[in-house]
C-alpha positions, 0 to 999 in steps of 0.5 A: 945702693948709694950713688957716688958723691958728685962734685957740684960746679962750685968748689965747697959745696957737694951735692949728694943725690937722695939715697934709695935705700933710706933707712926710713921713709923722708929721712935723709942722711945726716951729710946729704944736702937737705934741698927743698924746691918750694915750686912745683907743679903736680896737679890733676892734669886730667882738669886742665881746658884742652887750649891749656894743656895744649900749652903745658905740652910743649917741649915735653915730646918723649917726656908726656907719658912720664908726666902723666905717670908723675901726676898720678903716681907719687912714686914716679915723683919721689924716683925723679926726687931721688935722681936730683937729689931734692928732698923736699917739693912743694906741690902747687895747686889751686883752683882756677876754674874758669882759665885753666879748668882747675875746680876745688878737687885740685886741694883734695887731689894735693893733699892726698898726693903728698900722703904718700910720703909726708915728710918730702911731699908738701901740698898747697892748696888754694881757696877762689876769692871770687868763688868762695861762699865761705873764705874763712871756713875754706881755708879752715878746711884747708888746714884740716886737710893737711895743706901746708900753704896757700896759693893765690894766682892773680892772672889765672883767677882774675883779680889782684893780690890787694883787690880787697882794697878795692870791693872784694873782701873775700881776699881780705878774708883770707889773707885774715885766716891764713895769717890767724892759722900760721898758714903761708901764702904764695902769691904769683908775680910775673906774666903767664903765658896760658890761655886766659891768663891775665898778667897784668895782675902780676905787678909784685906791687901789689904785695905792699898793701898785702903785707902792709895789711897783714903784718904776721903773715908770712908771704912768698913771692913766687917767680920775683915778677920775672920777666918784667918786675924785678926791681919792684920785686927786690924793692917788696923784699927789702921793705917786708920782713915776712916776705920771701922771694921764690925764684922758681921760673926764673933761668938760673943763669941770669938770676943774678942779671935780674936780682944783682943785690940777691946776697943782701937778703939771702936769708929770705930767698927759696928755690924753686924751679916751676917743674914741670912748665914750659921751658923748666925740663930737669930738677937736677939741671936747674940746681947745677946751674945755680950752683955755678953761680958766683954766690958763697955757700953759705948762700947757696945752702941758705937758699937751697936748703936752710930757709926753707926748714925755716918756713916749713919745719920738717914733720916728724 
């Protein structure tokens, strides 16, 4: 049975939760809002070092054998989906062997998670510059393993998003076969508070030589540098057409403190929430505070809903 249509905060946008009893698999109702979260983090926890998942642990309290059941079971993430009225996830993973204990498993892991329901769960995926013997051919592998887009984490891999400039050339590699392969890329910005964690590879600055050096590849850039960034961030977005800004992390309410000049350049902006990290509780809270935001809603869907199916077309 369908739940009642609640009223979003903001008079003109409605934002109806995804039905249970869809009529097929993915689909949603032709009036129900079609809300892709690009950001979330559903990974093999079981990999996670002990200083890490320590971190990962905090303020979830009650909420621990949940998540435990959501990493191993896509049902329990598709129920939640439903409760918010999120349609679509993107599924972060990527290795990081060596700061947050994830090996190359953690693709296999997110490609058949999201074999559970292919048309809402996205999976991405990730290839180690620093560790790969084969960066063009791992990312080929990606792609035959049905990975919709690319992760690279400067402060849990340990290098900058542009250190091929500078001696690594298996980034460049990549960044090369992405952008031959139509595969997106996600490249952290901002600090990290994990254990290991190095965020002074976090400067979205970075990202000019990426997109300078890669023209056809379509970049996201997760978080907008928060808490430290947002202006180079906003100036990154503004120079390159094929980078979006993925606003997961940041507290919906000072969205518009950190990006003021946001409306200029909705067309290029995706929620994200980074559910289930520190400080990130509920799906569904993050989007109704978002919808209280003086923001019109034509870019309120435009993030919510619309840029993202530009990004990544929905699979029949």
């Amino acid at each position: 049975m369908d739940r009642a249509v609640e009223r979003a905060p903001v008079r003109g946008y409605f934002l109806r939760p995804m039905s249970h009893g869809l009529p097929h698999p993915g689909i949603a109702r032709q009036d129900a809002p079609r809300i892709t979260d690009v950001h979330i983090h559903v990974q093999p926890w079981r990999e996670l070092k002990p200083n890490v998942l320590e971190v990962m642990w905090r303020g979830l309290g009650q909420e621990r054998d949940r998540m435990i059941q959501v990493m191993d079971d896509p049902r329990a993430l598709l129920e939640i989906m439903d409760r918010a009225g999120v349609w679509r996830v993107g599924l972060v993973n990527y290795p990081s062997p060596d700061v947050m204990g994830f090996t190359d498993a953690t693709n296999t892991f997110a490609a058949k998670y999201a074999q559970a329901d292919p048309v809402r769960l996205l999976p991405y995926g990730g290839v180690h510059a620093r560790f790969t013997k084969d960066p063009g051919g791992d990312v080929d592998r990606l792609v035959d393993l049905g990975i919709r887009l690319l992760k690279v984490h400067p402060p849990h891999q340990g290098f900058p998003a542009n250190a091929y400039t500078n001696g690594l050339e298996s980034l460049g590699r990549i960044y090369r076969r992405c952008e031959e392969r139509g595969l997106p890329v996600m490249i952290h910005t901002g600090t990290s508070i994990f254990p290991g964690a190095r965020s002074k590879y976090g400067n979205p600055m970075e990202l000019d030589d990426v997109a300078i050096d890669f023209p056809d590849l379509q970049i996201v850039m997760a978080h907008g540098g928060r808490p430290l960034y947002m202006e180079e961030a906003f100036f990154i977005l503004r120079r390159h057409r094929k980078v979006w800004l993925d606003l997961s992390g940041i507290p919906p309410l000072r969205l518009l403190e950190y990006f003021p000049r946001l409306p200029e350049l909705a067309d290029r902006v995706l929620w994200g929430t980074d559910w289930p990290s520190p400080g990130v509780k509920d799906l569904r809270a993050n989007i109704d505070q978002f919808l209280s935001l003086p923001l019109s809603d034509p870019h309120k869907k435009a993030m919510l809903e619309t840029n993202a199916l530009a990004l990544f077309p929905s699979v029949p």
